[in-house]
Backbone as XML, in Angstrom:
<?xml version="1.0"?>
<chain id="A" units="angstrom">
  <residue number="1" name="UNK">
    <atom name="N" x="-27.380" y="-35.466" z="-1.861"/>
    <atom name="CA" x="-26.201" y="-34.771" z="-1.410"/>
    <atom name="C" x="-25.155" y="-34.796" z="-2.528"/>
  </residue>
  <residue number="2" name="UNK">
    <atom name="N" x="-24.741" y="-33.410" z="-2.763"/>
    <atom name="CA" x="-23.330" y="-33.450" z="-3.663"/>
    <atom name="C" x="-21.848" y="-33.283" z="-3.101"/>
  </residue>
  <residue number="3" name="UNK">
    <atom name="N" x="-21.237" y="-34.554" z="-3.651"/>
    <atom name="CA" x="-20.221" y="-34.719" z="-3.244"/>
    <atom name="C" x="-18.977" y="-34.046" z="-3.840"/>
  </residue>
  <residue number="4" name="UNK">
    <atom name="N" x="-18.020" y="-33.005" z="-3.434"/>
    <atom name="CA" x="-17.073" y="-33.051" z="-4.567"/>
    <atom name="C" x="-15.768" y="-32.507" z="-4.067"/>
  </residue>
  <residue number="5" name="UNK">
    <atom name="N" x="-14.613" y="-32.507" z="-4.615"/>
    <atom name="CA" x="-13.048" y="-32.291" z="-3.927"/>
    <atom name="C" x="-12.481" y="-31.320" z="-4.529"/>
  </residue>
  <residue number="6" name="UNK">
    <atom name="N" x="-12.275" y="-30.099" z="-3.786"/>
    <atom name="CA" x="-11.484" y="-29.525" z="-4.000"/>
    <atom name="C" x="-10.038" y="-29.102" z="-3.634"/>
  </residue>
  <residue number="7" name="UNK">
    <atom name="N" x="-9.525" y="-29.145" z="-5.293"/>
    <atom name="CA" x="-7.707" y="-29.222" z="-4.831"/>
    <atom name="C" x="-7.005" y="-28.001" z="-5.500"/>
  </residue>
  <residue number="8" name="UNK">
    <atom name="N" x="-5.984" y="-27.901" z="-4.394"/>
    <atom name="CA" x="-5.912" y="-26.357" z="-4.201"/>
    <atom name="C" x="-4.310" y="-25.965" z="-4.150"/>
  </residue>
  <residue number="9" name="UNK">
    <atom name="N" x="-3.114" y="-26.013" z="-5.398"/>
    <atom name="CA" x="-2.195" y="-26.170" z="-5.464"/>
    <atom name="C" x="-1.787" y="-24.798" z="-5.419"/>
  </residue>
  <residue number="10" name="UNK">
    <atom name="N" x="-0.372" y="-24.270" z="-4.425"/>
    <atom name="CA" x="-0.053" y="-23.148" z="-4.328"/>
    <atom name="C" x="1.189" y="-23.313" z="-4.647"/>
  </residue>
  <residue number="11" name="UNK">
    <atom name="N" x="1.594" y="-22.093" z="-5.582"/>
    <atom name="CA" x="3.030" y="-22.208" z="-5.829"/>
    <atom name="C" x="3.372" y="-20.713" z="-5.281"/>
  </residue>
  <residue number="12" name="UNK">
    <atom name="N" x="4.918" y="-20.424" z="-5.744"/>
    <atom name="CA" x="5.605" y="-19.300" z="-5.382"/>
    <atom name="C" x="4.504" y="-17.598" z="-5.423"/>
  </residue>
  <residue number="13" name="UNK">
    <atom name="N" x="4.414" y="-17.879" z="-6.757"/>
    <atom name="CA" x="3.414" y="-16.571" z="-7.287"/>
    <atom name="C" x="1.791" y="-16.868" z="-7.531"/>
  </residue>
  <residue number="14" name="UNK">
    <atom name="N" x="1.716" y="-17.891" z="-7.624"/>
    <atom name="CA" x="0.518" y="-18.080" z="-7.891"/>
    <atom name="C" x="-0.658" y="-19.343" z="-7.377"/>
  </residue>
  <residue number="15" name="UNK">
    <atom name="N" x="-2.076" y="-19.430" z="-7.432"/>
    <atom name="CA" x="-2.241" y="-20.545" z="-6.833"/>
    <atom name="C" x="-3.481" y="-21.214" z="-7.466"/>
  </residue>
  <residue number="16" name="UNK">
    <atom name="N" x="-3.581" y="-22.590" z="-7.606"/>
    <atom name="CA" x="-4.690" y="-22.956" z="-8.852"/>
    <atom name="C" x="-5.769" y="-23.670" z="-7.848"/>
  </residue>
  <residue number="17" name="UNK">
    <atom name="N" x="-6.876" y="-23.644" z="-8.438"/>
    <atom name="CA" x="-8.341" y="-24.313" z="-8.532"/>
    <atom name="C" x="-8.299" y="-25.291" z="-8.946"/>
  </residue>
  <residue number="18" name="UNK">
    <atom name="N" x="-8.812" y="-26.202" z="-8.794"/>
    <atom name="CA" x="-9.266" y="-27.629" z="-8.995"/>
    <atom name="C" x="-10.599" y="-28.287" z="-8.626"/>
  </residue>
  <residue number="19" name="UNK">
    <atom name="N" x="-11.778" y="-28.150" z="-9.475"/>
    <atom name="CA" x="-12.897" y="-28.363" z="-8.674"/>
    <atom name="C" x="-13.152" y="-30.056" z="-9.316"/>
  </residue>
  <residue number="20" name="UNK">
    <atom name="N" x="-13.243" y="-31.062" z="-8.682"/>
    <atom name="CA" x="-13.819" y="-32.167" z="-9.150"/>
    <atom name="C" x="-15.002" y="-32.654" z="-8.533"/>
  </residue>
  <residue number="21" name="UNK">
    <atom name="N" x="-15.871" y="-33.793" z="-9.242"/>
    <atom name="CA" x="-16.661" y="-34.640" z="-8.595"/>
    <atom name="C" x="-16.039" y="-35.719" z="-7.999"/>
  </residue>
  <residue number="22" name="UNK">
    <atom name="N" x="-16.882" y="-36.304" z="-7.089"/>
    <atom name="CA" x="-16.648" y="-38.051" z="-6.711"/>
    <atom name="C" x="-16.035" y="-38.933" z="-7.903"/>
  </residue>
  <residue number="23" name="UNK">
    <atom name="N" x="-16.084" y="-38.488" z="-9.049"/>
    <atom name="CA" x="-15.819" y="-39.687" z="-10.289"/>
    <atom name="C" x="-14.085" y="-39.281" z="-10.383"/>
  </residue>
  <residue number="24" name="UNK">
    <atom name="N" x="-13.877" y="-38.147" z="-10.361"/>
    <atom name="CA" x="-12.692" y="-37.661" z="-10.586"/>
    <atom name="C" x="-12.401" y="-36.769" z="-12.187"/>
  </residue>
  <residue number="25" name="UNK">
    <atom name="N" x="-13.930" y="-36.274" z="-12.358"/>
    <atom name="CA" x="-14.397" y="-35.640" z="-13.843"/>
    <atom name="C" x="-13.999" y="-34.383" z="-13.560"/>
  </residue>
  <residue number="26" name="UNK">
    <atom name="N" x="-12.935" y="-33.743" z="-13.730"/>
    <atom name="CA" x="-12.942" y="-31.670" z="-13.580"/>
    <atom name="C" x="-13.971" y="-30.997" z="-14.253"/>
  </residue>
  <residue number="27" name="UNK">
    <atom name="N" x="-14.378" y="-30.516" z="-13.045"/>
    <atom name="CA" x="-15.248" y="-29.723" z="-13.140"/>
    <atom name="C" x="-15.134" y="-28.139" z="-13.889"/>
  </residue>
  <residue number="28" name="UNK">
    <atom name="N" x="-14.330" y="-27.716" z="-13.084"/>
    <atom name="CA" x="-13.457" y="-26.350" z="-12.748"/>
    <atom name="C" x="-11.937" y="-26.417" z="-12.761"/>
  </residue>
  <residue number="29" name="UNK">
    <atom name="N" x="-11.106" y="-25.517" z="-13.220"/>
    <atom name="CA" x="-9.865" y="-25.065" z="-13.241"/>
    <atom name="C" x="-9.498" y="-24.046" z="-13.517"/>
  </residue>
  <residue number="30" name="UNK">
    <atom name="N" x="-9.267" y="-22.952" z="-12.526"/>
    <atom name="CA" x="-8.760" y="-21.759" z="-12.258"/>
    <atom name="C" x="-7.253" y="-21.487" z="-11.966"/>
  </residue>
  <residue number="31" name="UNK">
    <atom name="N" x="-6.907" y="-20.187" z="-12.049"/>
    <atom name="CA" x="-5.879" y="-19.652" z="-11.432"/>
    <atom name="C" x="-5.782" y="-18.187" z="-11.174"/>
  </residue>
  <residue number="32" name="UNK">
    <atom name="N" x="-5.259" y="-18.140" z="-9.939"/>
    <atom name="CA" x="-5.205" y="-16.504" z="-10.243"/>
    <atom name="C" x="-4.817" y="-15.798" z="-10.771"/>
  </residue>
  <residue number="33" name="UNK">
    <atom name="N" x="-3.453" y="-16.298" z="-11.717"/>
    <atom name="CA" x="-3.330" y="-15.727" z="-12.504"/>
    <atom name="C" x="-4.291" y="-15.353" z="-13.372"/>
  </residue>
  <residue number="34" name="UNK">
    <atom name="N" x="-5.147" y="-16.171" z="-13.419"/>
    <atom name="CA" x="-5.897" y="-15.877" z="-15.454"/>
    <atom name="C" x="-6.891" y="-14.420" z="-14.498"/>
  </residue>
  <residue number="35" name="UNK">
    <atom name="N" x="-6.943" y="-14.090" z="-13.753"/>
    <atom name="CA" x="-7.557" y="-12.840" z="-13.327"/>
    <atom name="C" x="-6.809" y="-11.739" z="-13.594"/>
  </residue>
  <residue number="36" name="UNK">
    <atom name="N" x="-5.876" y="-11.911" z="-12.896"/>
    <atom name="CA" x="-4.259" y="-10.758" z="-12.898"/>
    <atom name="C" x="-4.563" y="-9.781" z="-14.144"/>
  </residue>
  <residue number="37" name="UNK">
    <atom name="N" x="-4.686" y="-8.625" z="-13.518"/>
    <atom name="CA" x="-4.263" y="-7.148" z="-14.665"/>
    <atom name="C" x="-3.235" y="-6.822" z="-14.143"/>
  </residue>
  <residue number="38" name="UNK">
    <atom name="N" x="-2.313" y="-6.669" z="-15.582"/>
    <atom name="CA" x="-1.119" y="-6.162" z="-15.890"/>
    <atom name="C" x="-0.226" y="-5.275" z="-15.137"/>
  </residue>
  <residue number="39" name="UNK">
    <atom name="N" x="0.571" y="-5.391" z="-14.273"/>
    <atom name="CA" x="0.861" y="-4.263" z="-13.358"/>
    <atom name="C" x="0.679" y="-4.417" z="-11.799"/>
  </residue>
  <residue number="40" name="UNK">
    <atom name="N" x="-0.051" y="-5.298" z="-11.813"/>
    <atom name="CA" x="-1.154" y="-5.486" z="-10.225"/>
    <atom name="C" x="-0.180" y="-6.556" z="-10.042"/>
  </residue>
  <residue number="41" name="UNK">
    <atom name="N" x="-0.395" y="-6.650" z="-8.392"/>
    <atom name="CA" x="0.521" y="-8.037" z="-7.671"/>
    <atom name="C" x="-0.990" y="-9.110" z="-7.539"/>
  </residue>
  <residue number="42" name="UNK">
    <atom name="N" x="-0.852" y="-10.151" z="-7.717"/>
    <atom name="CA" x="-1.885" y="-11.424" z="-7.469"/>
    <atom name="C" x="-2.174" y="-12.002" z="-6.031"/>
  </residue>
  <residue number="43" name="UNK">
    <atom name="N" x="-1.132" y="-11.212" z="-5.528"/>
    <atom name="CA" x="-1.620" y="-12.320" z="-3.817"/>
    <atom name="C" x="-1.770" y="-11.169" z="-2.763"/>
  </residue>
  <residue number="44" name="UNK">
    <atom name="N" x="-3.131" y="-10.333" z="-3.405"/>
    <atom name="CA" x="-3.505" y="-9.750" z="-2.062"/>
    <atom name="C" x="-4.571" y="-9.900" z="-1.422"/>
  </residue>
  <residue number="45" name="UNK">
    <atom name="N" x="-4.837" y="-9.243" z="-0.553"/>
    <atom name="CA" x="-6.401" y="-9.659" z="-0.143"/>
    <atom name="C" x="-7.622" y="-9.570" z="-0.271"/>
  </residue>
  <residue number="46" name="UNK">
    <atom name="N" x="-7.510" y="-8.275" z="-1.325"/>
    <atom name="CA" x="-9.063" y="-8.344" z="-2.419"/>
    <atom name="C" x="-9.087" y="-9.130" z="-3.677"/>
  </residue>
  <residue number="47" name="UNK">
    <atom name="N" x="-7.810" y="-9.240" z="-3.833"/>
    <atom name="CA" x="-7.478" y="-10.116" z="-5.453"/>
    <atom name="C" x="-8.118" y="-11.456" z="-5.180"/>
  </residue>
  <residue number="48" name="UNK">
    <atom name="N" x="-7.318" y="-11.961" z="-4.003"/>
    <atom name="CA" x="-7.905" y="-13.506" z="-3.503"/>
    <atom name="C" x="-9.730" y="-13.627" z="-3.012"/>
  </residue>
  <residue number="49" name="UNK">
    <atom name="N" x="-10.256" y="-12.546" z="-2.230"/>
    <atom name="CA" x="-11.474" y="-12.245" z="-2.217"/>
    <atom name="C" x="-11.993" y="-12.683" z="-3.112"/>
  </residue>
  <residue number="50" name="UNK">
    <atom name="N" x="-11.816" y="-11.612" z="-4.441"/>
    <atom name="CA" x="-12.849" y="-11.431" z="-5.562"/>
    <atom name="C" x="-12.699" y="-12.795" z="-5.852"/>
  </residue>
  <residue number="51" name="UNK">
    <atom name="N" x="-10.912" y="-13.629" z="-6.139"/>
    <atom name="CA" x="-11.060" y="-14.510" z="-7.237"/>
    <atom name="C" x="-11.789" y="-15.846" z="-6.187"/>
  </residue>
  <residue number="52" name="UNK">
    <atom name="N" x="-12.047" y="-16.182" z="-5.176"/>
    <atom name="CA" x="-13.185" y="-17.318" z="-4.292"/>
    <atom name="C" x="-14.806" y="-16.780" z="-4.869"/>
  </residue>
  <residue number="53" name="UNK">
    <atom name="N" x="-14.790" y="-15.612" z="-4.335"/>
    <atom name="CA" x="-15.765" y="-15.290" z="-4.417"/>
    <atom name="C" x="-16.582" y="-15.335" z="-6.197"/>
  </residue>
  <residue number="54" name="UNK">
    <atom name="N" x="-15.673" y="-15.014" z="-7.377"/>
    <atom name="CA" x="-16.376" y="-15.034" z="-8.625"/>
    <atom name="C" x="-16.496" y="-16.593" z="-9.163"/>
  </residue>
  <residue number="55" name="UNK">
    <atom name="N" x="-15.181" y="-17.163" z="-8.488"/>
    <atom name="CA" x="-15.386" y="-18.944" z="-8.723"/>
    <atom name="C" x="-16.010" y="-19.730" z="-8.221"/>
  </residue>
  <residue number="56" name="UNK">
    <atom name="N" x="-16.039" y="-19.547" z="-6.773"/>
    <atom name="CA" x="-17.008" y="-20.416" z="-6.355"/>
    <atom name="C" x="-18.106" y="-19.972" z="-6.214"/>
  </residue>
  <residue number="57" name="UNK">
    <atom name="N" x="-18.793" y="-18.945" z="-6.258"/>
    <atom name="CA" x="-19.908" y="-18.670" z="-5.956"/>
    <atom name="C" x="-21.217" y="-19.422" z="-6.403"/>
  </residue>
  <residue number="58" name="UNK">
    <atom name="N" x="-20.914" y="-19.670" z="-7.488"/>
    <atom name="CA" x="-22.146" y="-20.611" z="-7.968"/>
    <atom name="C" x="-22.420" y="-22.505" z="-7.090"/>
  </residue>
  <residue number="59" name="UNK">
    <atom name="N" x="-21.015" y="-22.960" z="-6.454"/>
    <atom name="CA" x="-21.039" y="-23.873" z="-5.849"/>
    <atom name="C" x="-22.449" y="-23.524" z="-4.536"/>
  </residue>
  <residue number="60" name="UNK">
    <atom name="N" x="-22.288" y="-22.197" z="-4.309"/>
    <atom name="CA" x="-23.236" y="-21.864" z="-2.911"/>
    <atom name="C" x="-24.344" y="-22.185" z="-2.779"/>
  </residue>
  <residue number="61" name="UNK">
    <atom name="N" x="-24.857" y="-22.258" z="-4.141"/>
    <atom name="CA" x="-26.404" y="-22.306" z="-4.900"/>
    <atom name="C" x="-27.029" y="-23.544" z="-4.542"/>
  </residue>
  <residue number="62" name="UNK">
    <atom name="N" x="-26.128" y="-24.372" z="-4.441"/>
    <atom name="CA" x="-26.739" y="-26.007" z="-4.280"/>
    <atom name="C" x="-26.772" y="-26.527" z="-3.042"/>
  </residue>
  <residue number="63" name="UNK">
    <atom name="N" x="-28.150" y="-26.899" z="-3.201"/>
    <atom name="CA" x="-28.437" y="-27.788" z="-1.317"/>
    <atom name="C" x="-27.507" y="-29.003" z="-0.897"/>
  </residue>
  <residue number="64" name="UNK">
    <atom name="N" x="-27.441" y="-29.116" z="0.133"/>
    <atom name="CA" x="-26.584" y="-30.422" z="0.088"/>
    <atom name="C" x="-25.404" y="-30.467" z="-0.150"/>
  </residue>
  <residue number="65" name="UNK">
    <atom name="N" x="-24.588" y="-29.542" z="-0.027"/>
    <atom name="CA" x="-23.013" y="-29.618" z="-1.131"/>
    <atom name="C" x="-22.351" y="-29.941" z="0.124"/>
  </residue>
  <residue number="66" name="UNK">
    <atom name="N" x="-21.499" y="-30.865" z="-0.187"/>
    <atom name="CA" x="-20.311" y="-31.222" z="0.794"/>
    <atom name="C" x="-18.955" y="-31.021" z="0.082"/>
  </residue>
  <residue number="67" name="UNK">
    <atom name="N" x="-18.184" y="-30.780" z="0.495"/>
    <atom name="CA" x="-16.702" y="-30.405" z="-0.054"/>
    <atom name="C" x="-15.580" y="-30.833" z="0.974"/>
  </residue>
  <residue number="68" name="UNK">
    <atom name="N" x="-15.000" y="-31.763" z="-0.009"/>
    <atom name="CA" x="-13.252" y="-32.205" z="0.746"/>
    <atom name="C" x="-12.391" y="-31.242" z="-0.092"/>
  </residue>
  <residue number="69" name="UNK">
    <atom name="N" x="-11.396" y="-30.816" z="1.090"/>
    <atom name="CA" x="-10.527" y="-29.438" z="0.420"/>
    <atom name="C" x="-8.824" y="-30.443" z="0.552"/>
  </residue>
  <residue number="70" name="UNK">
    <atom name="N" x="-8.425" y="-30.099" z="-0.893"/>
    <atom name="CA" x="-6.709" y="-30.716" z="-0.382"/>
    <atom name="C" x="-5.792" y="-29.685" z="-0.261"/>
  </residue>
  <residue number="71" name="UNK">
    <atom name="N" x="-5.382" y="-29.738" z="0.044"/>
    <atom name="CA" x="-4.345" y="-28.190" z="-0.364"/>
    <atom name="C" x="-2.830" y="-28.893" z="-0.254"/>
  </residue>
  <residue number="72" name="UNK">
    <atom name="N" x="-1.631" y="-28.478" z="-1.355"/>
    <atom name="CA" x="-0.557" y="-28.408" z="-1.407"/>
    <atom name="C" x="0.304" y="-27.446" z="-1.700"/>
  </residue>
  <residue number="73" name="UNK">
    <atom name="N" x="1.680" y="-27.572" z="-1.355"/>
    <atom name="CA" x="2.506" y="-26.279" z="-1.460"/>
    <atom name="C" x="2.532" y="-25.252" z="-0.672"/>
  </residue>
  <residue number="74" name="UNK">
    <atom name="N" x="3.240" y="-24.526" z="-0.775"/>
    <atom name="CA" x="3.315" y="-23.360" z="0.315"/>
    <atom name="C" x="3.419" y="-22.048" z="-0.834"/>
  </residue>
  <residue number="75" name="UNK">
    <atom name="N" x="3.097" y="-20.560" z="0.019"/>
    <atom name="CA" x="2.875" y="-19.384" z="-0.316"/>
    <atom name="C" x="2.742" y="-18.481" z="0.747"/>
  </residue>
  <residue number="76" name="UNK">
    <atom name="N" x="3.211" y="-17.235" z="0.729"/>
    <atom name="CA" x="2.869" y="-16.315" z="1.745"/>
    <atom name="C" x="1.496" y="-16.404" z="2.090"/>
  </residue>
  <residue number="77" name="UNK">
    <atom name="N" x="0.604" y="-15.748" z="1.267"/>
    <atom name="CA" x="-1.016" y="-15.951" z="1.568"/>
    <atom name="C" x="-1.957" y="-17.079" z="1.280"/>
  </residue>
  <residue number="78" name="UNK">
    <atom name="N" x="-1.275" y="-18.693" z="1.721"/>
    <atom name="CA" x="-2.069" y="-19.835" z="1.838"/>
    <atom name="C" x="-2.702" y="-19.204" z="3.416"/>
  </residue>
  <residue number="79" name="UNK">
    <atom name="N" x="-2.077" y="-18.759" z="4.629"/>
    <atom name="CA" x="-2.952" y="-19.045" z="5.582"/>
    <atom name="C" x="-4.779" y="-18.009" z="5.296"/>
  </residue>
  <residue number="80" name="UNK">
    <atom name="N" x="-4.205" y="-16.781" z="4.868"/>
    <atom name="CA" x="-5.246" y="-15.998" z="4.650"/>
    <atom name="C" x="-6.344" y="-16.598" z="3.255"/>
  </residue>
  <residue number="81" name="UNK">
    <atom name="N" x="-5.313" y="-16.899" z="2.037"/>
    <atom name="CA" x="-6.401" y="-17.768" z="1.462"/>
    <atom name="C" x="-7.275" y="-18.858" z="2.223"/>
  </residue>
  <residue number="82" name="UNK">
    <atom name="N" x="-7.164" y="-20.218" z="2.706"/>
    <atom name="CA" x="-7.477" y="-21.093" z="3.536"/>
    <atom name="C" x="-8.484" y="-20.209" z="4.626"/>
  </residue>
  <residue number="83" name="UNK">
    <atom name="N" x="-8.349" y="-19.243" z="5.070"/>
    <atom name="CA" x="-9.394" y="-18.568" z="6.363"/>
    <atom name="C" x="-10.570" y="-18.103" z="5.397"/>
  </residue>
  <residue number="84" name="UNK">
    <atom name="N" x="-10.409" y="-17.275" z="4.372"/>
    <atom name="CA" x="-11.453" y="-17.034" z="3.613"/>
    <atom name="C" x="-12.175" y="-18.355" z="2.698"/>
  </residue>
  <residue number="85" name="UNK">
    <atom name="N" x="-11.374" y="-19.119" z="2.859"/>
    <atom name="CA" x="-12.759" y="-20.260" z="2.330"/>
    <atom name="C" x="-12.832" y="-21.176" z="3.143"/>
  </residue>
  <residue number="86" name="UNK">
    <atom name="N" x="-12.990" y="-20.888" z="4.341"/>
    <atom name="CA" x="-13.878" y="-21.634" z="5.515"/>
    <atom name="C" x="-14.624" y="-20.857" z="5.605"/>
  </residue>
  <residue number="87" name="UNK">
    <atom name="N" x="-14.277" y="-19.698" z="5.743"/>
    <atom name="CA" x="-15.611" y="-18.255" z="5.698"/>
    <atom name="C" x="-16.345" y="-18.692" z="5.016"/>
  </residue>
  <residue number="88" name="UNK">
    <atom name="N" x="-15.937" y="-18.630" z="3.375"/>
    <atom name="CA" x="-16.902" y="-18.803" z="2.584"/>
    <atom name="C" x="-17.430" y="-19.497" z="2.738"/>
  </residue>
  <residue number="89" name="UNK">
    <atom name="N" x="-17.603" y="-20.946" z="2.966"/>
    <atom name="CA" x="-17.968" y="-22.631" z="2.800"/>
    <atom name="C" x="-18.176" y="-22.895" z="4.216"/>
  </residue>
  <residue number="90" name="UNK">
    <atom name="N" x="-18.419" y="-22.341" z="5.083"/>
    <atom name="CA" x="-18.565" y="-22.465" z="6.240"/>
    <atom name="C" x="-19.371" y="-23.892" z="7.021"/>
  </residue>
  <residue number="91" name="UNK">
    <atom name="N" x="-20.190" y="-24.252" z="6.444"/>
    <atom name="CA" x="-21.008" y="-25.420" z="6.800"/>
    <atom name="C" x="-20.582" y="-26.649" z="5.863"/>
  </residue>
  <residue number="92" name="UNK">
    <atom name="N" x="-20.189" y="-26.497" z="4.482"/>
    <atom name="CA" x="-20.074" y="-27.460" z="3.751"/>
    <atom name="C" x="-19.036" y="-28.320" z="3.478"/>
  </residue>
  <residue number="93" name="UNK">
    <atom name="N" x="-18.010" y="-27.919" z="4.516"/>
    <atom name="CA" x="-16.727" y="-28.535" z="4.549"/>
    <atom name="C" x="-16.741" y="-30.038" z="5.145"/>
  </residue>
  <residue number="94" name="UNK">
    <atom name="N" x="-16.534" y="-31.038" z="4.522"/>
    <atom name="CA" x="-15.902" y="-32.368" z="5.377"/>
    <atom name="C" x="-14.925" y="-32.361" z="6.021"/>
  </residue>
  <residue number="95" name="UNK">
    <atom name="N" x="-13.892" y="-32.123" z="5.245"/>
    <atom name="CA" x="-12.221" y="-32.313" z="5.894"/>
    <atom name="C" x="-11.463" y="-31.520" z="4.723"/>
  </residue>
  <residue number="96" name="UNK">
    <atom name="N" x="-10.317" y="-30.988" z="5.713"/>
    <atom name="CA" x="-9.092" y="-30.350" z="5.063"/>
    <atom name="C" x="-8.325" y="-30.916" z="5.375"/>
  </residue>
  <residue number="97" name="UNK">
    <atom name="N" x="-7.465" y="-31.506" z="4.251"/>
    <atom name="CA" x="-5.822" y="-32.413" z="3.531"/>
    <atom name="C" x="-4.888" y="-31.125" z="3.427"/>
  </residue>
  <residue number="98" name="UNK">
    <atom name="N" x="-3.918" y="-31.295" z="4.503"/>
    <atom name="CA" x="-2.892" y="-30.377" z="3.813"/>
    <atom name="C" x="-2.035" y="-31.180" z="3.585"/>
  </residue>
  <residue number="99" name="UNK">
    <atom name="N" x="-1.217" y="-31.565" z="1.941"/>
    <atom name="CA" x="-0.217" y="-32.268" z="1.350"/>
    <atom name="C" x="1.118" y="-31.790" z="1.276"/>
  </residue>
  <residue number="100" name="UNK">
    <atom name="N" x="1.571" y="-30.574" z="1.854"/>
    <atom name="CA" x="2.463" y="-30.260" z="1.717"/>
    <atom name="C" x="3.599" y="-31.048" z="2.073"/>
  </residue>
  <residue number="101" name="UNK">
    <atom name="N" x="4.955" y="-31.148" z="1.366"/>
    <atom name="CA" x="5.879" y="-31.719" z="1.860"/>
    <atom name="C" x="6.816" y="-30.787" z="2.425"/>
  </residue>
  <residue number="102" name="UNK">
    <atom name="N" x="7.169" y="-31.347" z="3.614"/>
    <atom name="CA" x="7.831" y="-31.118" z="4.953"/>
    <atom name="C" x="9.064" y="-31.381" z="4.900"/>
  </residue>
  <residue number="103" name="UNK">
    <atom name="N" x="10.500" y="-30.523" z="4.996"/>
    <atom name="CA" x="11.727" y="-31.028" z="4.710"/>
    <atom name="C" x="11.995" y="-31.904" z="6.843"/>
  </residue>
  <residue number="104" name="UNK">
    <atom name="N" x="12.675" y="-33.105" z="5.916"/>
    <atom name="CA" x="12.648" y="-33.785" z="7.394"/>
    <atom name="C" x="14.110" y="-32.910" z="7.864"/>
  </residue>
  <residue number="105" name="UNK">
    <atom name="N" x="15.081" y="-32.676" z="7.114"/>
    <atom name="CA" x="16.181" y="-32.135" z="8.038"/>
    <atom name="C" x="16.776" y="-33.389" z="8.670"/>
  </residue>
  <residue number="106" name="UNK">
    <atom name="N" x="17.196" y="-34.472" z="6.963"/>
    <atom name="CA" x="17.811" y="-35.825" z="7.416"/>
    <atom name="C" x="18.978" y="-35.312" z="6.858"/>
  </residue>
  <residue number="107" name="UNK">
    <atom name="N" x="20.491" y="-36.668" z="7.231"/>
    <atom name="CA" x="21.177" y="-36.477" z="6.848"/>
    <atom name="C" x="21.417" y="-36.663" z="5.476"/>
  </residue>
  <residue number="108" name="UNK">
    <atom name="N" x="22.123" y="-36.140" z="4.555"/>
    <atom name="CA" x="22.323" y="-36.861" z="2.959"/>
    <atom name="C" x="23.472" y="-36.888" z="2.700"/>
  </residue>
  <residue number="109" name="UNK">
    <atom name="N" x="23.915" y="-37.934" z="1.843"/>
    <atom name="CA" x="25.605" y="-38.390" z="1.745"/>
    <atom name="C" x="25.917" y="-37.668" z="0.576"/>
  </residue>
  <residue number="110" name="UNK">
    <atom name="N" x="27.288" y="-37.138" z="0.786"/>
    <atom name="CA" x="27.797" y="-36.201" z="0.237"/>
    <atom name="C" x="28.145" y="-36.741" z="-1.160"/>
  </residue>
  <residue number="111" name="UNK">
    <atom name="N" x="27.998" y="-35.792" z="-2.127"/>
    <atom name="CA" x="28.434" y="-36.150" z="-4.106"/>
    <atom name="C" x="29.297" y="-36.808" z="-4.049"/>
  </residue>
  <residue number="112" name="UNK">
    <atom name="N" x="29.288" y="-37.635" z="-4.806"/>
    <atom name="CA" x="30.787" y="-38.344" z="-5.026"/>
    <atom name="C" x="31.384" y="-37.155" z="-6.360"/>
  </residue>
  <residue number="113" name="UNK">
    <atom name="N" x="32.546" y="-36.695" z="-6.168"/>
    <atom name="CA" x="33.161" y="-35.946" z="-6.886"/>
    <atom name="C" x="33.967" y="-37.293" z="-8.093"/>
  </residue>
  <residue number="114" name="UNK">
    <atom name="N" x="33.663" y="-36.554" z="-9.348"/>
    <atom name="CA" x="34.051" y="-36.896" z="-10.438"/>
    <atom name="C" x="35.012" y="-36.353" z="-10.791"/>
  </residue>
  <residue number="115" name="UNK">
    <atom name="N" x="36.388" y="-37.390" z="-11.756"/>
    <atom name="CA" x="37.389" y="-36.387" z="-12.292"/>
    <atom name="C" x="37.365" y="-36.644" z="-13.867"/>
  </residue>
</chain>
């Protein structure tokens, strides 16, 4: 059985790949950007398609593959990214980590003003 973690950082515009083993050796490192032609927006729903589909595809090949998914950050199309790779990976998933940080909506003490 192959073991391996994938981490899955989303920012404003863009969102990266991270493929490792159990050792913590990178495997893989993508982004959607490095796909992006000139002119085109990056977070739609064939862009994100193609770019699972041309990266991971070769993961599919192997018997036995198990995959822990982390995911951090937020983006308009994390939920639709995230649905298409359960699609994709459908059986080989262990567990999904979502790391995002959560504003608690505590109080915070006000600047001390300087003169």
């Amino acid at each position: 059985m192959k073991l391996y973690f994938l981490l899955i950082l989303f920012t404003q515009n863009n969102i990266f790949l991270t493929l490792t083993n159990f050792k913590g050796e990178v495997l893989l490192w993508k982004s959607l950007g490095s796909l992006k032609v000139k002119g085109l927006k990056k977070l739609t729903n064939s862009f994100i398609k193609n770019f699972i589909f041309l990266n991971l595809n070769e993961l599919k090949l192997h018997q036995n593959l198990k995959i822990h998914i982390r995911s951090k950050g937020y983006n308009k199309s994390k939920k639709l990214f995230t649905r298409i790779l359960f699609f994709f990976f459908q059986d080989s998933i262990l567990s999904f980590i979502d790391n995002s940080n959560e504003p608690t909506n505590g109080c915070k003490s006000k600047k001390k003003r300087r003169l």
